[in-house]
C-alpha positions in Angstrom: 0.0 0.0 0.0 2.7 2.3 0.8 4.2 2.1 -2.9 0.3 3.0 -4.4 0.1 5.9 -1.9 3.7 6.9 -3.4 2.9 6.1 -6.9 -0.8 7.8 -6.1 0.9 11.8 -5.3 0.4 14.2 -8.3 3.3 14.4 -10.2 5.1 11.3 -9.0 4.7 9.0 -11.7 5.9 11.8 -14.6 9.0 12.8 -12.6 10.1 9.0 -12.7 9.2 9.1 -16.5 11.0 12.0 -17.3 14.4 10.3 -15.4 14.4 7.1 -17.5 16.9 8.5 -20.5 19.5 10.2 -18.3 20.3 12.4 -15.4 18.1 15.6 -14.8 18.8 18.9 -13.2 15.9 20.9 -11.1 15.6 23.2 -13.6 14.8 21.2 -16.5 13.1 18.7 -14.6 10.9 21.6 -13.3 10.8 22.3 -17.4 9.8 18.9 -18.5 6.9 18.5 -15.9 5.2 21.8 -17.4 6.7 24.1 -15.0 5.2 22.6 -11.8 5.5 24.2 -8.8 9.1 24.1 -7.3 8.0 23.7 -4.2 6.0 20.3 -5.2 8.9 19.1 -7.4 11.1 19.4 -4.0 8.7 17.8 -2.4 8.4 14.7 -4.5 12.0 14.5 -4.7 12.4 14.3 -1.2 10.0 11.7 -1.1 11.7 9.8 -4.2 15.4 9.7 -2.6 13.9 8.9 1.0 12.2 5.8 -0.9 15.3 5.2 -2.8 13.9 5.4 -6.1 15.9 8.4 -7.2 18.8 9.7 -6.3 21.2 12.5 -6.9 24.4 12.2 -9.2 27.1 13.7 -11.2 24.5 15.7 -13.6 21.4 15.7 -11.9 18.3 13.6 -10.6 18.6 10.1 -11.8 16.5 6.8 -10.7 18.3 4.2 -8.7 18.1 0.5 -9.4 15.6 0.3 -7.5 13.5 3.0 -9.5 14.5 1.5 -12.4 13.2 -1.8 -11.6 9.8 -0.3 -10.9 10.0 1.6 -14.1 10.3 -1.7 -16.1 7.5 -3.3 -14.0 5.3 -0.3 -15.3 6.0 -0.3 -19.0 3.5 -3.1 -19.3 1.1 -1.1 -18.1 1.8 1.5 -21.0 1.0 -0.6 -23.5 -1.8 -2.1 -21.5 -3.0 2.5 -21.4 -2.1 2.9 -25.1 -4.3 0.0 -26.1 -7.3 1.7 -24.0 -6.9 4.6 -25.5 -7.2 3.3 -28.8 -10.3 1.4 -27.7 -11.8 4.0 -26.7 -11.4 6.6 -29.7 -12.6 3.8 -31.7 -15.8 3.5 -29.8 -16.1 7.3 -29.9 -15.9 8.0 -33.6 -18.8 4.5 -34.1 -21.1 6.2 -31.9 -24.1 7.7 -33.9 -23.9 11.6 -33.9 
């Protein structure tokens, strides 16, 4: 439950998408996640390193092996919300107008 109610925090789940290519600084972290608040991003970082799924390097923000084993374990569930989402624009453009 305690990884949901992680997972569950606005914001959470797109700063671990926006660390799977390479390491981030504030700034353009801040950038990437449409300028959130920095006192939110701070926040969630806090929360990320104190769970140990990011952590700070050489470069910026980063995930840490941990993070990027949950990262994998999600990507199924990408494909799972693409597929959806196709489903459901199909179903949208056969209803009657």
């Amino acid at each position: 439950m305690a990884l949901l109610d992680l997972l569950g925090r606005r914001w959470t789940l797109r700063i671990l998408w926006e660390l799977r290519e390479a390491p981030v600084t504030f700034r353009e972290l801040r950038h990437r996640c449409d300028d959130m608040s920095p006192t939110v991003l701070n926040q969630r970082l806090r929360e990320l390193r104190e769970t140990a799924l990011v952590e700070l390097a050489e470069g910026g923000y980063t995930l840490s092996q941990p993070g990027w084993n949950l990262l994998t374990t999600l990507l199924p569930l990408l494909k799972w919300a693409e597929d959806w989402q196709a489903l459901l624009a199909t179903q949208a453009s056969n209803k009657p107008k």
